[in-house]
C-alpha positions as CSV (number, residue, x, y, z in Angstrom):
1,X,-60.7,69.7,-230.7
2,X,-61.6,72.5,-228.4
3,X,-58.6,75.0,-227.6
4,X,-57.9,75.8,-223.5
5,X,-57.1,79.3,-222.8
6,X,-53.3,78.7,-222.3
7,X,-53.5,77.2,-225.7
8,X,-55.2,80.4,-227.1
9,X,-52.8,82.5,-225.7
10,X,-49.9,81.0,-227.0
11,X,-51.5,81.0,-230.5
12,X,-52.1,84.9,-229.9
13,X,-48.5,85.5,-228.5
14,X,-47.3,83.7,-232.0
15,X,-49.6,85.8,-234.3
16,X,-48.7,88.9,-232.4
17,X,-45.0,88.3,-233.2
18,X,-45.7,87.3,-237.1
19,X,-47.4,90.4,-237.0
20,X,-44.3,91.9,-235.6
21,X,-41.7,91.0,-238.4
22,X,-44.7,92.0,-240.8
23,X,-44.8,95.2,-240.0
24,X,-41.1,95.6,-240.1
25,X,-40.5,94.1,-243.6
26,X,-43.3,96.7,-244.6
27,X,-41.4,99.3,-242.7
28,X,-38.2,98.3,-245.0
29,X,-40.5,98.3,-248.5
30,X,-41.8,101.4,-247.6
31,X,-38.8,103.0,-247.4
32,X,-37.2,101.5,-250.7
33,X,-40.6,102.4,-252.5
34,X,-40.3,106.0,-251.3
35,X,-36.8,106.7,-252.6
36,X,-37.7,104.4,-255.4
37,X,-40.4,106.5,-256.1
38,X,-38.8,110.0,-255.5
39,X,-36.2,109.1,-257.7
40,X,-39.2,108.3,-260.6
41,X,-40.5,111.1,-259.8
42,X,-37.3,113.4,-260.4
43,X,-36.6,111.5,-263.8
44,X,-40.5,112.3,-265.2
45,X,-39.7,115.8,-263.9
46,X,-36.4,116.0,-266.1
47,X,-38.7,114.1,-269.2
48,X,-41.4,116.5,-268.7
49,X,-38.8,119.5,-268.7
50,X,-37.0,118.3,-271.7
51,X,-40.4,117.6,-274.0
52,X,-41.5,121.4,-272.7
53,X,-38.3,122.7,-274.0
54,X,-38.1,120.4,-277.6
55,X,-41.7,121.5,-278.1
56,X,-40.6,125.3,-277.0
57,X,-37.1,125.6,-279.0
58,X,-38.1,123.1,-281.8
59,X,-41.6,121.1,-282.3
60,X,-40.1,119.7,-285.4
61,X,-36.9,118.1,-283.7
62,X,-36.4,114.5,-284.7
63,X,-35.8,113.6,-280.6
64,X,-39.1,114.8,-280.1
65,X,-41.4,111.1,-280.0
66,X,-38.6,109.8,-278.4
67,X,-38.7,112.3,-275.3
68,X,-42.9,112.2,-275.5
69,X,-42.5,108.3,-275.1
70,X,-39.7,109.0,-272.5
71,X,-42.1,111.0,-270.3
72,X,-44.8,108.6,-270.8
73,X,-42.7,105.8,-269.4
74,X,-41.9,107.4,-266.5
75,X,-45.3,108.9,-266.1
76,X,-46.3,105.6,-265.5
77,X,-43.5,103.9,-263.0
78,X,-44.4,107.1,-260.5
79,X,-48.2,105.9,-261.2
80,X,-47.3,102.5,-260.3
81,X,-44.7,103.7,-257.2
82,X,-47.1,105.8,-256.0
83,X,-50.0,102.6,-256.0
84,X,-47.7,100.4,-254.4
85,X,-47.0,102.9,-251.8
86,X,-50.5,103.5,-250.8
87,X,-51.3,99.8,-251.1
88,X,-48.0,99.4,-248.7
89,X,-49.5,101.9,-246.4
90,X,-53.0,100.7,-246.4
91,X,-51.6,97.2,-245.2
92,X,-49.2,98.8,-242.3
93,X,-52.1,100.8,-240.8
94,X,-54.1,97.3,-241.4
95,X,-51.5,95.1,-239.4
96,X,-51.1,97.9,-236.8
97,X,-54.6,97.8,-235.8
98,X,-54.6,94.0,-235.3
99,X,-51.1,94.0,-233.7
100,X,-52.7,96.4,-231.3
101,X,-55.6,94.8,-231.0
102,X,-54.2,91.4,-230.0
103,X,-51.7,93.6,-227.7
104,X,-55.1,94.5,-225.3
105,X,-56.7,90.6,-225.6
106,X,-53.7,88.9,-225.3
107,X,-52.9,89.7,-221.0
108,X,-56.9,89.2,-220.3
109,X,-56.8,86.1,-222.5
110,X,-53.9,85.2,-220.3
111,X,-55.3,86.0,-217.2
112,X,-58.5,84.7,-217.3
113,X,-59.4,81.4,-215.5
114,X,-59.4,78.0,-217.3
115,X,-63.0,77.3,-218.2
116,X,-64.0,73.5,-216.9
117,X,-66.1,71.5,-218.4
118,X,-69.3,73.0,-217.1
119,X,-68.1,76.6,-218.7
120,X,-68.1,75.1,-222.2
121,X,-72.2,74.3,-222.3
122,X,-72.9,77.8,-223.5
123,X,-73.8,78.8,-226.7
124,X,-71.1,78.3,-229.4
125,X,-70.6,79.9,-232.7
126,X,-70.4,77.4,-235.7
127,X,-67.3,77.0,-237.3
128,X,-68.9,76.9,-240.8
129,X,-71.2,79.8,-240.8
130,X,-68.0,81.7,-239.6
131,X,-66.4,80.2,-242.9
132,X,-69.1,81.2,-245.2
133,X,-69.6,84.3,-244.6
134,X,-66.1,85.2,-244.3
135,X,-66.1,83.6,-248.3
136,X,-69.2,85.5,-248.9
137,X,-67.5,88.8,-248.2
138,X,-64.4,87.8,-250.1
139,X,-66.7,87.2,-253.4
140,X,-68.1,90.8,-253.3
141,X,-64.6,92.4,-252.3
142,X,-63.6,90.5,-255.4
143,X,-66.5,90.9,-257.4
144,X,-66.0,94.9,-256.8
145,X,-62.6,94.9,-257.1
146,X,-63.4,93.3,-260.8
147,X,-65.6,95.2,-262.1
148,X,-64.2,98.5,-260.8
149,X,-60.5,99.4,-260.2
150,X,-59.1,96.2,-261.7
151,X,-61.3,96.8,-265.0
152,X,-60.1,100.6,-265.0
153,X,-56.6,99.2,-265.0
154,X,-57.1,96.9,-267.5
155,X,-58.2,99.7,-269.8
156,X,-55.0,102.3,-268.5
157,X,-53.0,99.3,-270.4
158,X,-54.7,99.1,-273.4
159,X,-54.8,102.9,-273.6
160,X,-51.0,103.1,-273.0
161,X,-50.3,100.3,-275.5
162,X,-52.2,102.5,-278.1
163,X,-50.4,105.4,-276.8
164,X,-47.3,104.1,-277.7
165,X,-47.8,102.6,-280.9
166,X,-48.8,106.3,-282.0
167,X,-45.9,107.8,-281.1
168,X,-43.6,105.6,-283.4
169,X,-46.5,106.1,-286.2
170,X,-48.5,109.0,-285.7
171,X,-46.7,111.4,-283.0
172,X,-48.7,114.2,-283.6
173,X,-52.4,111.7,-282.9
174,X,-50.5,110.4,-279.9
175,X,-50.7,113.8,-277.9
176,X,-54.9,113.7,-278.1
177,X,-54.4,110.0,-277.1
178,X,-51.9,110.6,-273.9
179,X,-54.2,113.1,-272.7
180,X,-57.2,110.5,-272.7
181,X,-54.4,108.3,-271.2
182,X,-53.9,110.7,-267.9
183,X,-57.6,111.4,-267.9
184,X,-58.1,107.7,-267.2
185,X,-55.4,107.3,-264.6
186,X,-56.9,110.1,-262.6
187,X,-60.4,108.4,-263.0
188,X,-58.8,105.2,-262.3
189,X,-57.0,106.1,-259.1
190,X,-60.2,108.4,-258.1
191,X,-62.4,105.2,-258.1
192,X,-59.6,102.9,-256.4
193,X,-59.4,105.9,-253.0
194,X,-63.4,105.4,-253.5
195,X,-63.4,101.4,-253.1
196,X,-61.3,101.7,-250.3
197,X,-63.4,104.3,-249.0
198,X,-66.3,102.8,-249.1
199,X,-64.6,99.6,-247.5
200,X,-63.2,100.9,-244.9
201,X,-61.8,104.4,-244.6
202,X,-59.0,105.0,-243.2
203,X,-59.5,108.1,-242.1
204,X,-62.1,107.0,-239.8
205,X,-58.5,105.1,-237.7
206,X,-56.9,108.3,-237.9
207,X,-59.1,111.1,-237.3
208,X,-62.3,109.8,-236.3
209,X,-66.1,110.0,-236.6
210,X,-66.7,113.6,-237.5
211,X,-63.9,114.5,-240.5
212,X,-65.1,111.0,-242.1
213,X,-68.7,111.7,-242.1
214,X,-67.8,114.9,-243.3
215,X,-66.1,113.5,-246.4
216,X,-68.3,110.7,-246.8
217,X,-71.6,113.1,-247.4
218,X,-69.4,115.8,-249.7
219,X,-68.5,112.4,-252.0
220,X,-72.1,110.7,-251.9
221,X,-73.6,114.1,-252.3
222,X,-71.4,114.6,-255.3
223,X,-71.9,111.2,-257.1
224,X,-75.8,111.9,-256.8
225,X,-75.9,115.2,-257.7
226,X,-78.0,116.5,-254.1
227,X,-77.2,118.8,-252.1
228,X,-76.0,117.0,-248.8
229,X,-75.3,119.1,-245.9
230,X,-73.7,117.8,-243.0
231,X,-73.2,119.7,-239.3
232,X,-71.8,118.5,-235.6
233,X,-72.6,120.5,-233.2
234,X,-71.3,120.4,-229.4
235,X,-68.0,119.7,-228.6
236,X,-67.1,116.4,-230.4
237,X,-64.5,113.8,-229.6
238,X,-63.0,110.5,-230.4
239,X,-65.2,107.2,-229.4
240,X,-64.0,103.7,-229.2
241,X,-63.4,102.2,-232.5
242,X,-66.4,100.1,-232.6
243,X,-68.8,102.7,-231.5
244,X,-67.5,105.0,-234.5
245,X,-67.5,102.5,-236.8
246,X,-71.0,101.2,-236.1
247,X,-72.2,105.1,-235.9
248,X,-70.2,105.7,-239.3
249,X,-72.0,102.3,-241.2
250,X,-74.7,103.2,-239.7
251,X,-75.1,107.1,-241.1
252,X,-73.4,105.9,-244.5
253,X,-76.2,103.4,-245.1
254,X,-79.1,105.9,-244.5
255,X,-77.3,108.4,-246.9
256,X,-77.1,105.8,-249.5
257,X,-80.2,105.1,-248.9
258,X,-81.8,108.5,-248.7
259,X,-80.1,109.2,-251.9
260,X,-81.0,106.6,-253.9
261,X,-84.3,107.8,-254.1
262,X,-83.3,111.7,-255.1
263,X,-84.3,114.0,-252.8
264,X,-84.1,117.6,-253.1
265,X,-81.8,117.6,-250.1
266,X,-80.5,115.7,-247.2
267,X,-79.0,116.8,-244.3
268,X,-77.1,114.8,-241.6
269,X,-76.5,116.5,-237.9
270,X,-74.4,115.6,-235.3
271,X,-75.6,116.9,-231.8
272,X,-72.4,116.3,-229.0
273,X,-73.7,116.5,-225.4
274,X,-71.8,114.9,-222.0
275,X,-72.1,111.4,-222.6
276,X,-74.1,110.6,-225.8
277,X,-74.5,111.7,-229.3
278,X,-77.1,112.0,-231.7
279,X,-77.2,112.1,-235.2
280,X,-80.1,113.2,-237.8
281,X,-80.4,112.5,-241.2
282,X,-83.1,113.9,-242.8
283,X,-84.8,113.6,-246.5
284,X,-86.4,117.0,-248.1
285,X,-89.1,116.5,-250.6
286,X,-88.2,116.1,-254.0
287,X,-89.6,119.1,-255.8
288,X,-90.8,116.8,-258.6
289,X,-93.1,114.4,-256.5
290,X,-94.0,117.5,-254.2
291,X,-95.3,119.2,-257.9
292,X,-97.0,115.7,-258.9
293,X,-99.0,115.2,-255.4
294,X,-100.4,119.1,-255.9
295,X,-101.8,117.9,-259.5
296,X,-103.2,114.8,-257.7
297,X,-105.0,117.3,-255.2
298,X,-106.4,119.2,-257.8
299,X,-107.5,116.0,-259.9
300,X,-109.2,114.8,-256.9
301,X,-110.9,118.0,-255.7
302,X,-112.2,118.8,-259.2
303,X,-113.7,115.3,-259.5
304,X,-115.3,115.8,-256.2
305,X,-116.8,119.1,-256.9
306,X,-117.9,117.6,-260.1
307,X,-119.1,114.3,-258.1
308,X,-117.4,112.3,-261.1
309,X,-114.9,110.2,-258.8
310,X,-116.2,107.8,-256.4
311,X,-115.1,107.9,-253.1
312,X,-113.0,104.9,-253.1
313,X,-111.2,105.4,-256.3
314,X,-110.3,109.4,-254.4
315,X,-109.1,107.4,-251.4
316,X,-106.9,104.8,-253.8
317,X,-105.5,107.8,-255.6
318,X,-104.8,109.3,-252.5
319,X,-103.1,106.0,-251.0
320,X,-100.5,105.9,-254.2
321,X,-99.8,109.4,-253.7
322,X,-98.4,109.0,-250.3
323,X,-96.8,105.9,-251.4
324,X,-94.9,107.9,-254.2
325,X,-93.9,110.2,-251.5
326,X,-92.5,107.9,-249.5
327,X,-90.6,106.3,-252.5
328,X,-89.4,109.3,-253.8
329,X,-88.0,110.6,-250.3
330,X,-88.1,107.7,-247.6
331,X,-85.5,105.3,-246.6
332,X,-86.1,102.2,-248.6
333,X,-87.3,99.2,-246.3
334,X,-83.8,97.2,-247.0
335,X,-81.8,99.9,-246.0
336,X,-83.4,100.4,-242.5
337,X,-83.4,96.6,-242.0
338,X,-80.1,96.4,-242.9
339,X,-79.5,99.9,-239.9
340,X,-81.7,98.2,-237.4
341,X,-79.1,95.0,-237.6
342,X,-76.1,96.9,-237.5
343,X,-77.9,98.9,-234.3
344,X,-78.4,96.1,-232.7
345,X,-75.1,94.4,-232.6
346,X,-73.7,97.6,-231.5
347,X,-76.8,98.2,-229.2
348,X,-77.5,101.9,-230.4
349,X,-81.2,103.3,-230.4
350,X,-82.5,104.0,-234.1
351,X,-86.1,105.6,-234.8
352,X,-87.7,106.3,-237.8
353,X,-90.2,108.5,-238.5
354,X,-93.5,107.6,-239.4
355,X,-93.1,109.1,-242.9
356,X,-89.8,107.5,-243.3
357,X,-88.2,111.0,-244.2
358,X,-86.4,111.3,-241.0
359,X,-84.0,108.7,-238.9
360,X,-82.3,109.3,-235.6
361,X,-79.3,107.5,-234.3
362,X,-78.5,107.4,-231.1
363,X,-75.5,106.1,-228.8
364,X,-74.1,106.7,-224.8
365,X,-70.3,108.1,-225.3
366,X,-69.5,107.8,-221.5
């Protein structure tokens, strides 16, 4: 059965108040888990100080293990306090958005006219598609979430439960081991700020556009190994939050893509003027392919001169060696379908150029 617009409202009105007592239960397990985890904190301190000072006065001492396996404990609560906290805070900054959000729709939901019966013959979204996808997105937060954080996890606790079998055993062994141990919660909690990242970063919320990029092409540059170098220029400033985060997608998806094909560089600019932006991201030849396509010339001119290459065979060569080029340094042809989409829906202008090396993005600020 169809909803009326008084019946939408009130539905609004009642999620905006769950939302409410939410965000104040979250407000009360903050705080808790922050003194909780200050006062973790102050005990590892005190286990970390006594260990140092055992090991210092007297590596021999019989309380020795027992202090090491002290410290690792509490090592791991403030690990633990520290992920529920951000996990806590990730969900407040969450709920704040859509309580926001519902606080703008809900007076022109309210003050909009009841829609008659003729208003209802336009087009309608389907309830099912709506479903789907919303289940198809859950399946590869899920599947992600699986095979990354939650599998790091999983191996944190086997690593501790090895941890501390060696220290009632093998004390000395356990030292090599615990180091292995913090090596992998660092990794671990490295690659959990990533999946959020690359979700949604929350930075983007809080300081906008220009600091995320910013991040975004020091990390991608860094898991590739390319030198990404990113500029704005002009005075920038904050956009609505659908225009930044259809400009963000949209810049993050031609990075990965650029990348993925290992360019000697990539360079993504920003240029701020009064009332529009611009941004260019731009693929340098790979130094490899540029290398293989001056041995193609020279294979091809030598057979020439020596009249031992038929003309079509030159003209296939030369065909493959574009194509390689294009490979090695062009956005992929999923990767700008998936851009020209996003542009779209968000009606931004997007041109690539003809040698795919190059793409512009371009959106009206005012």
């Amino acid at each position: 059965m169809d909803k009326t617009l008084p019946q939408l409202a009130d539905e609004l009105a009642a999620d905006q108040a769950t939302l409410e007592r939410e965000l104040a239960e979250i407000e009360l397990l903050l705080g808790q888990a922050t003194t909780e985890a200050e006062r973790h904190e102050t005990r590892r301190l005190q286990a970390e100080e006594r260990v140092r000072t055992l090991e210092r006065d007297d590596p021999t001492a019989a309380e020795l293990p027992e202090a090491r396996s002290a410290l690792l404990a509490q090592t791991r609560r403030v690990t633990l306090m520290q992920a529920q906290l951000d996990v806590l805070g990730g969900k407040q900054r969450t709920l704040q958005r859509f309580r926001d959000r519902l606080t703008e729709i809900l007076p022109i939901v309210r003050d909009a006219p009841s829609a008659g019966a003729d208003a209802t013959a336009g087009p309608k979204t389907n309830p099912g598609e709506d479903l789907a996808a919303e289940e198809q997105l859950r399946r590869e937060i899920a599947r992600q979430m699986h095979d990354g954080p939650a599998q790091s996890i999983a191996n944190i606790a086997l690593q501790a439960h090895v941890v501390q079998r060696l220290f009632e055993r093998q004390p000395e062994q356990a030292q090599a081991e615990l180091a292995e141990l913090v090596r992998m919660v660092e990794h671990a909690l490295a690659a959990t700020k990533d999946f959020i990242f690359d979700i949604r970063p929350m930075v983007l919320d809080d300081l906008g556009l220009v600091p995320t990029l910013r991040r975004s092409s020091l990390e991608r540059g860094r898991r590739a190994g390319v030198a990404v170098r990113f500029e704005s220029l002009g005075a920038d400033q904050r956009l609505s939050s659908e225009l930044e985060s259809a400009l963000f997608r949209i810049i993050d998806d031609a990075m990965s893509g650029y990348l993925s094909g290992a360019p000697a560089a990539l360079s993504v600019k920003l240029d701020w003027a009064p009332g529009s932006v611009r941004a260019t991201i731009h693929a340098s030849t790979a130094v490899a392919t540029q290398s293989a396509a001056t041995q193609a010339h020279a294979v091809v001119a030598a057979a020439r001169r020596e009249r031992t290459m038929p003309a079509a065979l030159a003209s296939m060569i030369r065909e493959q060696e574009r194509d390689d080029t294009l490979r090695a340094t062009g956005l992929p042809e999923d990767a700008w379908n998936e851009i020209r989409l996003r542009a779209d829906a968000a009606e931004l202008q997007v041109a690539l150029s003809s040698d795919r090396s190059t793409l512009e993005v371009s959106a009206a600020t005012g």
